[in-house]
MMTF fields as JSON, N, C-alpha, C and O atoms, coordinates in Angstrom:
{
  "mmtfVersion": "1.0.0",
  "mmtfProducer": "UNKNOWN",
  "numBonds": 319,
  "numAtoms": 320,
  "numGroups": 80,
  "numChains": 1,
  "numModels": 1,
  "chainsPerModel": [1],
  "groupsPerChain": [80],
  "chainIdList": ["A"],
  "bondAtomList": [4, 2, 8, 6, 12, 10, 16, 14, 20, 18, 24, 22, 28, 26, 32, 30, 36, 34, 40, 38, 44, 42, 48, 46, 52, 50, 56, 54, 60, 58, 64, 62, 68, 66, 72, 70, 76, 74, 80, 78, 84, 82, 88, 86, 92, 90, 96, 94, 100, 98, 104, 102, 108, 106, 112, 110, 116, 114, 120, 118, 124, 122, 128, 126, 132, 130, 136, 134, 140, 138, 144, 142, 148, 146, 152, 150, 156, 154, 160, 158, 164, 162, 168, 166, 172, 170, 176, 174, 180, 178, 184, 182, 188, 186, 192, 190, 196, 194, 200, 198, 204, 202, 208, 206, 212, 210, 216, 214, 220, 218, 224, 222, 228, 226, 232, 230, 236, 234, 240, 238, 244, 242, 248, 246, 252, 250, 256, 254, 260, 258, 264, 262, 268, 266, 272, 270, 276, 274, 280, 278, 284, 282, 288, 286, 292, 290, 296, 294, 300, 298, 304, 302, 308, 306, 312, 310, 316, 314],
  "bondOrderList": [1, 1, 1, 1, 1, 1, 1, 1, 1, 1, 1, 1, 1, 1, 1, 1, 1, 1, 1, 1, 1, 1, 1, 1, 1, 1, 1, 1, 1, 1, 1, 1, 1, 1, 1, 1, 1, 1, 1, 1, 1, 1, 1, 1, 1, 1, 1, 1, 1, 1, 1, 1, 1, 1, 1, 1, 1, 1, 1, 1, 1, 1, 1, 1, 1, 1, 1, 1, 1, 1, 1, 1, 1, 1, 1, 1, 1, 1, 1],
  "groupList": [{"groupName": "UNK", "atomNameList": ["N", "CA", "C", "O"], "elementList": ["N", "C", "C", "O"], "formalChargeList": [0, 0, 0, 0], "bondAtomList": [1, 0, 2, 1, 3, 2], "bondOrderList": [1, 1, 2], "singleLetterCode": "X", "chemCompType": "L-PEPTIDE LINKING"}],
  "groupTypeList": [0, 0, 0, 0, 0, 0, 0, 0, 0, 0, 0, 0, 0, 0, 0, 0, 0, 0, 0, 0, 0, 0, 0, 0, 0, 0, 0, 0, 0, 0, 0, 0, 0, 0, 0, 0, 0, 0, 0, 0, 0, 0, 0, 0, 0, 0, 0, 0, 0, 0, 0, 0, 0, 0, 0, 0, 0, 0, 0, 0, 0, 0, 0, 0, 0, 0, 0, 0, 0, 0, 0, 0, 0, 0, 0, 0, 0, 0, 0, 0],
  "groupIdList": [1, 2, 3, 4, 5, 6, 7, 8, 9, 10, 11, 12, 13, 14, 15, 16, 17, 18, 19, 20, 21, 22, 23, 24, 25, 26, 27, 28, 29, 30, 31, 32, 33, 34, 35, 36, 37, 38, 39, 40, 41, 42, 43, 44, 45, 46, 47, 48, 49, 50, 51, 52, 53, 54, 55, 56, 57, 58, 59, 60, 61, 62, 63, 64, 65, 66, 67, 68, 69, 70, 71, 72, 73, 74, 75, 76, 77, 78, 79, 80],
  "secStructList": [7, 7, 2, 2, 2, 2, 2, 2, 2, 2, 2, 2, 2, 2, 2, 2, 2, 6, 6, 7, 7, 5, 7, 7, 7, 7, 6, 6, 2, 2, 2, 2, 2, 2, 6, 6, 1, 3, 3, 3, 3, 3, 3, 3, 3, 3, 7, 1, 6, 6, 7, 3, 3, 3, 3, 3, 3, 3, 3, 3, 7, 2, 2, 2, 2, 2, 2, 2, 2, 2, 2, 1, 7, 7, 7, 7, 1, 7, 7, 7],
  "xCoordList": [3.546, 3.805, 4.059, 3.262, 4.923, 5.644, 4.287, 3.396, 4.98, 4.172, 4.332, 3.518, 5.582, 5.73, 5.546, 5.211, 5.711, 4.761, 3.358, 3.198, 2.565, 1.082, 0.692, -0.301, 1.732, 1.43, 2.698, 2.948, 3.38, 3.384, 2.493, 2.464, 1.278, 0.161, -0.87, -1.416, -0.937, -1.937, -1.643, -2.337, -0.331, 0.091, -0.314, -0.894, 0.08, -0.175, -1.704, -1.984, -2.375, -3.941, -4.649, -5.521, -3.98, -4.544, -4.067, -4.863, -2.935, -2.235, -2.929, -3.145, -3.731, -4.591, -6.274, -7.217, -6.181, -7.748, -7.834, -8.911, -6.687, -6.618, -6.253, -6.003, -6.143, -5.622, -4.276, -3.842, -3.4, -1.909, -1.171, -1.445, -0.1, 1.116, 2.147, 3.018, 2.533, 3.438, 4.919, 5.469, 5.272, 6.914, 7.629, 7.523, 8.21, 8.71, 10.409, 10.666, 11.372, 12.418, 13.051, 14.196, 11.549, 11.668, 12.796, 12.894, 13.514, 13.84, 13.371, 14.113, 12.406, 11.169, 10.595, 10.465, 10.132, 9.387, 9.884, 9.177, 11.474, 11.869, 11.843, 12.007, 11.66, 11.577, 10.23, 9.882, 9.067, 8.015, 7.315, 6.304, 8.491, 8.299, 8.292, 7.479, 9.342, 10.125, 9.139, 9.108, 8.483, 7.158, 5.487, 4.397, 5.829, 4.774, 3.627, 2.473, 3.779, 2.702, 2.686, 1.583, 3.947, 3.413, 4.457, 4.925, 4.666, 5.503, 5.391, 4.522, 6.817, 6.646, 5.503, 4.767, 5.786, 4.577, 5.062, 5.825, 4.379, 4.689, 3.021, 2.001, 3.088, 2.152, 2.233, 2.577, 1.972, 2.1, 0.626, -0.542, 1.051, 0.224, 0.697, 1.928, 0.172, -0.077, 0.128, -0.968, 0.968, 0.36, -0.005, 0.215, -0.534, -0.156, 1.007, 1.507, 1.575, 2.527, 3.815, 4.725, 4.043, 5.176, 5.619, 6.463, 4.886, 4.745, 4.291, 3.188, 4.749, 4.833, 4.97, 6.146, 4.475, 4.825, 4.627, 3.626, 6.364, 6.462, 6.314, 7.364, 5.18, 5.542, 5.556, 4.564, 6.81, 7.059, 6.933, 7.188, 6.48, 6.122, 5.565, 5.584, 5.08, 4.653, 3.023, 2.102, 3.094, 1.196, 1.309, 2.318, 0.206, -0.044, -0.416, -1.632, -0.016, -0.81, -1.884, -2.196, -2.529, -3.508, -3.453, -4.053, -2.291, -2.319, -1.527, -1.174, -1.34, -1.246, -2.27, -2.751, -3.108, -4.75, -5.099, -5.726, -5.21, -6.267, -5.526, -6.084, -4.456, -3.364, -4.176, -5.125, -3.841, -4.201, -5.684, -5.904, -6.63, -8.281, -7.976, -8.267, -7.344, -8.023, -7.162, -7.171, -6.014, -5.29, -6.938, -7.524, -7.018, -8.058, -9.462, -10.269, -9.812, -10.273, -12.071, -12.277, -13.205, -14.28, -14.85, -14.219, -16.037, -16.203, -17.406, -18.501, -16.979, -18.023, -18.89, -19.229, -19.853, -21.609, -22.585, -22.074, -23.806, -25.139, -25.212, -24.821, -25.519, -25.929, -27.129, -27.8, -27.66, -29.073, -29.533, -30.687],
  "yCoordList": [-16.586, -15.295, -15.487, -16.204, -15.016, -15.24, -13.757, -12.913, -14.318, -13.543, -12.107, -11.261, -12.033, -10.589, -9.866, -8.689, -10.412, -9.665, -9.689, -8.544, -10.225, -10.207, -9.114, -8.43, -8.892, -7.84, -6.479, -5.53, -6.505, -5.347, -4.697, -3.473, -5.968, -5.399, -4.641, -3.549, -5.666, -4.883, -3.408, -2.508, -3.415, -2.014, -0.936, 0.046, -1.154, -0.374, -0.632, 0.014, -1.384, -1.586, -0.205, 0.591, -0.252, 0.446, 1.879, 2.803, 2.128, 3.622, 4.01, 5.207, 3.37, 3.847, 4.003, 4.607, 3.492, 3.464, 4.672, 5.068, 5.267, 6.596, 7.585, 8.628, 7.384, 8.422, 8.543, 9.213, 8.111, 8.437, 7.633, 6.484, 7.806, 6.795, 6.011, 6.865, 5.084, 4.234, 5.079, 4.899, 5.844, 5.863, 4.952, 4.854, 4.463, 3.122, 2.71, 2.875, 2.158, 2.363, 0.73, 0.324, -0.028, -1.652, -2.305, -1.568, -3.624, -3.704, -4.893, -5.726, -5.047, -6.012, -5.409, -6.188, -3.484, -3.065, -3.233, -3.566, -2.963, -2.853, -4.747, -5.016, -5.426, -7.125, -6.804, -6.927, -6.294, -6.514, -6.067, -6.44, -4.779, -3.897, -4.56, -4.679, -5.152, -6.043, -7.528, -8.057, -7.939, -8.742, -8.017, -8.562, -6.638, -6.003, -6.09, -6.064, -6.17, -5.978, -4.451, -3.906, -3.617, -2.323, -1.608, -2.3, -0.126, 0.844, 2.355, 2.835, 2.781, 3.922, 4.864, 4.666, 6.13, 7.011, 8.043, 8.055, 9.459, 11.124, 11.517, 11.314, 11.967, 13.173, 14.936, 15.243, 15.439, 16.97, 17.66, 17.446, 18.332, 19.8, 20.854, 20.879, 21.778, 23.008, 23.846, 24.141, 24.295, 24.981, 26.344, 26.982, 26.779, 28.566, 29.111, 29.56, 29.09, 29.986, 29.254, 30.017, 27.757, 27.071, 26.354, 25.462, 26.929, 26.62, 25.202, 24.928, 24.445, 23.141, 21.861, 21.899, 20.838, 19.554, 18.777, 18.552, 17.999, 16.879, 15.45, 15.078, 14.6, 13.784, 12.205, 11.795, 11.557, 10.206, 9.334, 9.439, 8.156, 6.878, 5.629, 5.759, 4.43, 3.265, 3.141, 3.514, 2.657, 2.038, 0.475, -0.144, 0.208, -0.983, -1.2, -1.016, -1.472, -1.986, -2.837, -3.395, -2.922, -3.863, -5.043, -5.541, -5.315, -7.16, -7.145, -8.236, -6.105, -6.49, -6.394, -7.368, -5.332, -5.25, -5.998, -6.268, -7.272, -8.1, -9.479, -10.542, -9.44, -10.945, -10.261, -10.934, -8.968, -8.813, -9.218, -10.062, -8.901, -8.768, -10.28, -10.507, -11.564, -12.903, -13.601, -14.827, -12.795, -13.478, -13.527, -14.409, -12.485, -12.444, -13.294, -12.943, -14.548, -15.092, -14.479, -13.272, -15.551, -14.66, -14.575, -15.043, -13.977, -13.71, -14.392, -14.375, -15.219, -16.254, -16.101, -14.942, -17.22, -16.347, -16.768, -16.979, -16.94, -16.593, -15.603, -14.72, -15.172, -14.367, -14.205, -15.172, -12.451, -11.937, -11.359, -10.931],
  "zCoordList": [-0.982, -0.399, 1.096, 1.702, 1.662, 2.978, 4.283, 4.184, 5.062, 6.443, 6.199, 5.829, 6.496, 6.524, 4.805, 4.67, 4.089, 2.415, 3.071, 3.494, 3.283, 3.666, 4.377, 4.13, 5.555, 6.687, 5.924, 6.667, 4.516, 4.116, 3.349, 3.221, 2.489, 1.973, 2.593, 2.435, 3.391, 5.091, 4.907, 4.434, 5.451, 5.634, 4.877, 5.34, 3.343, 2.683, 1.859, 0.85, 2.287, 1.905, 3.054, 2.708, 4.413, 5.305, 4.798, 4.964, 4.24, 3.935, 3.201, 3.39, 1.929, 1.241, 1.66, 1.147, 2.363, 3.084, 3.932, 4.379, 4.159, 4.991, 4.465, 5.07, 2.996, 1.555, 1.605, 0.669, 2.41, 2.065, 1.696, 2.045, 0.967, 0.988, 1.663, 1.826, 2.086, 3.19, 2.641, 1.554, 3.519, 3.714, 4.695, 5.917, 4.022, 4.614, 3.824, 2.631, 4.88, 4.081, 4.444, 4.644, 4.412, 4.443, 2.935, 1.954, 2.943, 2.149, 1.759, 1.239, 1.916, 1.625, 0.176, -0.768, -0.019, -0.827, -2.047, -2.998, -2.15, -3.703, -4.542, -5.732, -3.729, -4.43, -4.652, -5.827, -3.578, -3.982, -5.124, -5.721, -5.312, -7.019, -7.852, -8.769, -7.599, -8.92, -9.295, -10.405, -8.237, -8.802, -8.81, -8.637, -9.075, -9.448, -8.344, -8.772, -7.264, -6.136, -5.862, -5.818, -5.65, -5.081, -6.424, -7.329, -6.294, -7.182, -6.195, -5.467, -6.642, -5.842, -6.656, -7.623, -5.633, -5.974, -5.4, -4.433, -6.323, -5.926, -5.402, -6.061, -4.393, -5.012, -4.239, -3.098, -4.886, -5.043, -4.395, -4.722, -3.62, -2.541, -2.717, -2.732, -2.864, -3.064, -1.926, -1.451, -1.363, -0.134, -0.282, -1.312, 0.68, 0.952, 0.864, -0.167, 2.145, 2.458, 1.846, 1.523, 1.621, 1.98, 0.309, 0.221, -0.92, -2.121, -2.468, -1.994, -3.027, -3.252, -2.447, -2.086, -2.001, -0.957, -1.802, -2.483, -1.749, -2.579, -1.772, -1.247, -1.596, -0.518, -1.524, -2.127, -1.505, -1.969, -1.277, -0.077, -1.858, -0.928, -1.985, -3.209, -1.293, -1.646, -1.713, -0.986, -2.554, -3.001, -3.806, -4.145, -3.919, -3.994, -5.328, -5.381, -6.334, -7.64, -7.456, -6.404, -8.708, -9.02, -8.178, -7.226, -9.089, -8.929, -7.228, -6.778, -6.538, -4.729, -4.493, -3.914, -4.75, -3.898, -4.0, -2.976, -5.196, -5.206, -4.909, -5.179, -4.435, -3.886, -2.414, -2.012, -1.613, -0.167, -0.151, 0.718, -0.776, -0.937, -0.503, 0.671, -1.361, -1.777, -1.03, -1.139, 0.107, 1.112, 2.478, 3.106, 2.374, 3.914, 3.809, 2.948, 4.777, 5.474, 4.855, 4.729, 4.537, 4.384, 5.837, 6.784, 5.981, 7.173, 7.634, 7.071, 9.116, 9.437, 9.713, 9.954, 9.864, 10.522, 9.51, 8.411, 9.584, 8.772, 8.206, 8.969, 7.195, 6.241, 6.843, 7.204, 7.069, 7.107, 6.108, 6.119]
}
C-alpha cells in the first residue's frame, strides 16, 4: 500500500470518528473501491423547513479499517 492510500485511510478513519462522510473528488478513491478498502455512501436528514438532505460521500469498509488500524505504529513506553 503506497503513502498517499495510507493518508487516504487516515482521512477517512478521521471522517468517521467525527460521524461524517469524506467528500472528496480524489482519483485515488474509485481504485481504492475496486480493491474493496472504502465504497461510496448516502445518508439522509430530515430537516424542518428544507425537507430532505441528501449528503453522498466515502467510508471505509471493513477490510480498510482494519489495513489503517494494523498500518499505525503501537505505542511506545511502559505499560502501567
Amino acid at each position: 500500500m503506497t503513502k498517499a492510500e495510507l493518508n487516504m485511510l487516515e482521512r477517512l478513519f478521521a471522517a468517521e470518528i467525527e460521524g461524517r462522510l469524506l467528500q472528496s473528488k480524489s482519483k485515488l478513491l474509485p481504485k481504492m473501491e475496486s480493491e474493496g478498502y472504502v465504497q461510496r455512501a448516502k445518508r439522509e436528514f430530515q430537516a424542518d423547513r428544507f425537507g430532505r438532505i441528501v449528503v453522498e460521500g466515502w467510508c471505509l469498509t471493513l477490510l480498510g479499517n482494519m489495513t489503517y488500524c494494523f498500518s499505525c505504529d503501537a505505542p511506545s513506553g511502559d505499560p502501567q
